[in-house]
C-alpha positions as CSV (number, residue, x, y, z in Angstrom):
1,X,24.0,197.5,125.0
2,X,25.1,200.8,125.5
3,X,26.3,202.4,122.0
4,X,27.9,205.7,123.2
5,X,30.2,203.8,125.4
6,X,30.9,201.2,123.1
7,X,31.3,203.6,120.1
8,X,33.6,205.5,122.6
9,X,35.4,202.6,124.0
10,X,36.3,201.7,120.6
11,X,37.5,205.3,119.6
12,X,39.6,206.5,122.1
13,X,38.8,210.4,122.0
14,X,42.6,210.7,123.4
15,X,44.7,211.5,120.8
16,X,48.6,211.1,122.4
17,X,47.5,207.6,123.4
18,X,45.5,206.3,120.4
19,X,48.0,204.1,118.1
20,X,45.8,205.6,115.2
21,X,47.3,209.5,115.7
22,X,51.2,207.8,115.8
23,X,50.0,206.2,112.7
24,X,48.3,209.3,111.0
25,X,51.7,211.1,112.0
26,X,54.0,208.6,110.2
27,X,52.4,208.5,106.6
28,X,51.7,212.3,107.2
29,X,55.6,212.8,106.9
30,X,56.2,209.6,104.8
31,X,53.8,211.0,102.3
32,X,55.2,214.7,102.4
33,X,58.7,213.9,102.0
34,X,57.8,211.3,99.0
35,X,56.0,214.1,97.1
36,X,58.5,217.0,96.6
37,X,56.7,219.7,95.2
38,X,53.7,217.5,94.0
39,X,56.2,215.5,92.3
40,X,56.9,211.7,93.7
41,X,60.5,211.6,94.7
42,X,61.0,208.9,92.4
43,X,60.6,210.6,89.2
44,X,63.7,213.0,90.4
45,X,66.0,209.7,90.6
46,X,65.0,208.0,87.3
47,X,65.2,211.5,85.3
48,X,68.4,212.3,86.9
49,X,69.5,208.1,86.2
50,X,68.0,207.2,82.4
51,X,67.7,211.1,81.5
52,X,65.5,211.2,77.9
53,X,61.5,211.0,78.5
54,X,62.1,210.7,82.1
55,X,63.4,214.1,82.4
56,X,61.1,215.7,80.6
57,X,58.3,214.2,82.1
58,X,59.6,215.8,85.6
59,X,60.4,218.7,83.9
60,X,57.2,219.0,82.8
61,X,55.7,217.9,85.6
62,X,57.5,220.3,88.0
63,X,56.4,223.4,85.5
64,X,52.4,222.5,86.0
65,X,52.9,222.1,89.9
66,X,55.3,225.2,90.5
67,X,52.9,227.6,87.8
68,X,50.1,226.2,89.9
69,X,51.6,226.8,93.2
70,X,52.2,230.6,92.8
71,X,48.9,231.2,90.5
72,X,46.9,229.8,94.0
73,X,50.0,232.7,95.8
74,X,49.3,235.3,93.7
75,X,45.4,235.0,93.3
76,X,44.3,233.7,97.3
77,X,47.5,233.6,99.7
78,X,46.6,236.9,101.8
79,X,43.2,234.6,102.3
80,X,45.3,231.2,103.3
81,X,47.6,233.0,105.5
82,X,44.9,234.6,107.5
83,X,42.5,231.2,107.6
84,X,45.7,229.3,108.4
85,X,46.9,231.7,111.3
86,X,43.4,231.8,112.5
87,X,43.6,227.8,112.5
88,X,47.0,228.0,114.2
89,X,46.2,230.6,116.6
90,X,42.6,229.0,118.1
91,X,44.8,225.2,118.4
92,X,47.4,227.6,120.4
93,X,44.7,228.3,122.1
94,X,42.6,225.7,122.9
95,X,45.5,223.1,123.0
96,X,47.9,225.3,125.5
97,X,45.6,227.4,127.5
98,X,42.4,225.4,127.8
99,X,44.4,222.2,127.5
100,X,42.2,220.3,125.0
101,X,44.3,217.8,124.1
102,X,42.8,216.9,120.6
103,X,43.6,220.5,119.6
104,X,47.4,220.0,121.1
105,X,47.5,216.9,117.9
106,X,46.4,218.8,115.7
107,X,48.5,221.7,116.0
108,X,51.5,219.1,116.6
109,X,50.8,217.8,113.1
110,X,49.7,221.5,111.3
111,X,52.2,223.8,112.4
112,X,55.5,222.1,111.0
113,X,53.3,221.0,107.5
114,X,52.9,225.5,107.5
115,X,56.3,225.6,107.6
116,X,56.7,222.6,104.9
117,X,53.8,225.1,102.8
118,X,56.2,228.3,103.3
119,X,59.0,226.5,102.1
120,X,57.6,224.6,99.0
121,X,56.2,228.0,97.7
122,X,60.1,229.6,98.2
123,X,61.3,226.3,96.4
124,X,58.8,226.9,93.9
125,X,59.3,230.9,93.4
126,X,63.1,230.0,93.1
127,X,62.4,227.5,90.0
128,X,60.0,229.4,88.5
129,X,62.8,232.6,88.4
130,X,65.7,230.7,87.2
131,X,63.7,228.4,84.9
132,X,65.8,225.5,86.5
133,X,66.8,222.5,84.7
134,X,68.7,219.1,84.7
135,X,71.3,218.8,86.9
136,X,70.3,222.4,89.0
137,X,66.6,221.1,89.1
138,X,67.5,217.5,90.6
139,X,69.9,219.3,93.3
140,X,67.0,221.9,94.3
141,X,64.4,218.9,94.2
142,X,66.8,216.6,96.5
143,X,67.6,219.5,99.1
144,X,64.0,220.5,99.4
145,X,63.6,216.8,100.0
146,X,66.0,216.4,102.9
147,X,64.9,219.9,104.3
148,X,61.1,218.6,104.4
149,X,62.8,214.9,106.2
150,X,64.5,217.0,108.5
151,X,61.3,218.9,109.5
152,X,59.8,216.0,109.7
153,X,62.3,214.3,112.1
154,X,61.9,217.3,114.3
155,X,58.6,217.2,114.3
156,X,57.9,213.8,114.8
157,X,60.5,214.3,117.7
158,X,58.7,216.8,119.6
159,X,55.4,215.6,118.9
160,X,56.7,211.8,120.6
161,X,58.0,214.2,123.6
162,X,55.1,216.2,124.1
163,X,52.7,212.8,124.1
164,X,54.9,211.0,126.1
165,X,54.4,213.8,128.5
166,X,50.5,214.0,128.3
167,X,50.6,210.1,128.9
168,X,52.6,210.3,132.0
169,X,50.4,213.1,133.1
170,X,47.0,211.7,132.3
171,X,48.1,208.1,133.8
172,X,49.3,210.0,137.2
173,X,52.9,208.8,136.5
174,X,54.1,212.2,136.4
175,X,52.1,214.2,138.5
176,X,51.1,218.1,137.1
């Protein structure tokens, strides 16, 4: 019994072709659009439907995660832009030029979530300033929401396009 090929045969090193990236991708997006801001969607529509304790909690809730967001801006974000560009930049690189197609997943997945990151610490700098509450909180909260879904849609789009197009190449039925 060979164990590298049977390790490998189970594992398919392929990532446009292996069901377990297209399922990575789905609760990737499934679980960032759910959690708006660190804050499960669902505590946005029972404060904004039974008000009271509910409200508070999110209010609370979204105070700790947006104070937390911009202390980790203020103290390290030079530092997590320059490690995530370097990220970003060697996948470009390795997925595009040397054509490593593990790298070309990876990026697929990471560069939109960069964008998701650059747009939940706007959201959160935008709270934080106008000390948002109630009804104003709920509305930025729900449009971050569909902004993140729409991203996602996008992404998940192009990332479906681009492995339908390694598959076809790899298989021969679209020839390079």
């Amino acid at each position: 019994m060979d164990w590298y090929k049977m390790v490998f045969d189970l594992i398919d090193l392929r990532s446009f072709s292996n069901l377990w990236f297209w399922i990575a991708l789905a609760v990737l997006w499934s679980t960032t659009s759910h959690w708006v801001l660190g804050v499960p969607f669902d505590m946005v529509a029972r404060a904004r439907k039974y008000g009271g304790d509910a409200a508070q909690d999110l209010q609370d809730l979204v105070a700790i995660n947006t104070r937390r967001m911009l202390f980790i801006a203020r103290v390290s974000g030079l530092w997590l832009i320059a490690l995530m560009a370097f990220m970003i930049t060697a996948l470009v690189i390795l997925g595009f030029v040397y054509r490593v197609e593990f790298a070309q997943a990876v990026f697929l997945l990471l560069a939109p979530l960069a964008i998701v990151g650059a747009l939940s610490l706007a959201t959160a700098q935008r709270i934080s300033e106008t000390q948002m509450q109630g009804d104003d909180l709920y509305r930025c909260l729900t449009r971050h929401r569909m902004i993140v879904q729409a991203i996602g849609m996008v992404s998940i789009f192009i990332t479906s396009l681009w492995g339908m197009w390694q598959n076809m190449q790899v298989f021969a039925i679209w020839p390079n």
